[in-house]
C-alpha positions in Angstrom: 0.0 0.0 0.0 2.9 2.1 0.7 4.1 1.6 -2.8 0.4 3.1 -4.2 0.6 5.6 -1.8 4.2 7.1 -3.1 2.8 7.0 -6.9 0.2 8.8 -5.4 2.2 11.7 -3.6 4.4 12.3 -6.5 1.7 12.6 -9.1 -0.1 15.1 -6.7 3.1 17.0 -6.0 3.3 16.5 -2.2 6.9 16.9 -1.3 7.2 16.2 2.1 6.1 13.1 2.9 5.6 14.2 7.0 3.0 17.1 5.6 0.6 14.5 5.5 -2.7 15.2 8.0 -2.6 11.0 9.1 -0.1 8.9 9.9 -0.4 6.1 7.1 -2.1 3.7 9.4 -4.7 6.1 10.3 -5.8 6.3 6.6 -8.1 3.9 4.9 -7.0 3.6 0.8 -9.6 2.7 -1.4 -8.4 1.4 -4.4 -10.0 1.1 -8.3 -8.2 -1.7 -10.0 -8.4 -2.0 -13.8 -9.0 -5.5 -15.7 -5.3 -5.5 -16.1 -4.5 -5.8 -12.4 -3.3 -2.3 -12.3 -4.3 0.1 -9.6 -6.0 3.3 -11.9 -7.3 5.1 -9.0 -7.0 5.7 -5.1 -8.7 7.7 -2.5 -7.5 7.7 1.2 -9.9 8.5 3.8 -10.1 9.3 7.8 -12.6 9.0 10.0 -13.1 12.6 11.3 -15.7 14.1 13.9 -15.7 17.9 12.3 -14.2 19.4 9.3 -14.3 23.1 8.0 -16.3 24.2 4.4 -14.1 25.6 1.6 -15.1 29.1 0.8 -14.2 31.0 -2.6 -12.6 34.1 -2.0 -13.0 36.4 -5.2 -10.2 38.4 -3.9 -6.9 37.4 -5.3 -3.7 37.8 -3.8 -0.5 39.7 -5.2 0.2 38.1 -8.7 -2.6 35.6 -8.7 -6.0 35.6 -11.4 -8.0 32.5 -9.8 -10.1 33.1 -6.9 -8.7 31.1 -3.6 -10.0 28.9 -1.4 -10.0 29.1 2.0 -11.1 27.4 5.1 -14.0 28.3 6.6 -14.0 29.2 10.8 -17.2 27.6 11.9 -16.4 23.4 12.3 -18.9 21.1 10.6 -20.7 17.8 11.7 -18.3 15.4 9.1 -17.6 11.6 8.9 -14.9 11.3 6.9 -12.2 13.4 5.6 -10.4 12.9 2.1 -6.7 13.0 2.3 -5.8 12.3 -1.1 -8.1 11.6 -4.4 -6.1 10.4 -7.5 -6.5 8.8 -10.9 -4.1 7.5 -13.3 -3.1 10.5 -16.0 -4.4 8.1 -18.9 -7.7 7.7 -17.2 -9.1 11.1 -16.2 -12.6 12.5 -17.0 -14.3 9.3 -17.1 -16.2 9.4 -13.8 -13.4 6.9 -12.1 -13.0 9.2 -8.9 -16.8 9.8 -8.3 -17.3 6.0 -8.6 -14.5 6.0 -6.3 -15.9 8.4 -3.8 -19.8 7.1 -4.3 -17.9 3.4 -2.6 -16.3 5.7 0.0 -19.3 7.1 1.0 -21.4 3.8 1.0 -18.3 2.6 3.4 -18.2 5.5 5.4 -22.1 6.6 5.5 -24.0 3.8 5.6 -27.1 5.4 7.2 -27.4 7.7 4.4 -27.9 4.7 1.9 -31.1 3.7 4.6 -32.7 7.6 4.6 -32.0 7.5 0.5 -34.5 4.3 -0.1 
């Protein structure tokens, strides 16, 4: 798992491996293998009691044209909290990672799927 979760860092550009918010035991990886046996796609996951909503901030900073987000100050109710979502280069824009996350959340919510039927 380590190995998929090195792949992972590099592709997404995380440098230092110790900026991580788990320890890797604390994360859960879900994994989307293809019919080659290859991993195409992984999310890890924590279980988490509160997180904070992202708010767009129109105003950009010296030098910068996108608007920013930023973390909001009020804590939300939460039950999980993604650490990393990834999917192989090659594979993009075909609804891998929301099939990815819809398993997460049946994993992770499981009383939602009861309210939802």
């Amino acid at each position: 798992m380590e190995e998929v979760r090195e792949v992972v860092d590099i592709d997404l550009g995380i440098s230092e491996r110790n900026a991580a918010p788990a320890a890797a035991k604390e994360l859960q990886a879900f994994l989307y293998i293809s019919n080659a046996n290859k991993v195409i796609a992984a999310a890890f996951v924590e279980h988490i009691e509160k997180g904070y909503p992202c708010i767009v901030s129109h105003e950009a900073e010296a030098g910068e044209s996108l608007p920013l987000l930023k973390r909001g100050d009020v804590p939300m109710k939460a039950v999980c909290g993604v650490s990393r979502l990834w999917v192989f280069k090659q594979c993009r824009r075909k609804k891998i990672a929301s099939r990815l996350m819809d398993c997460v959340r049946a994993n992770f919510c499981v009383w939602l799927h009861y309210f939802q039927k």
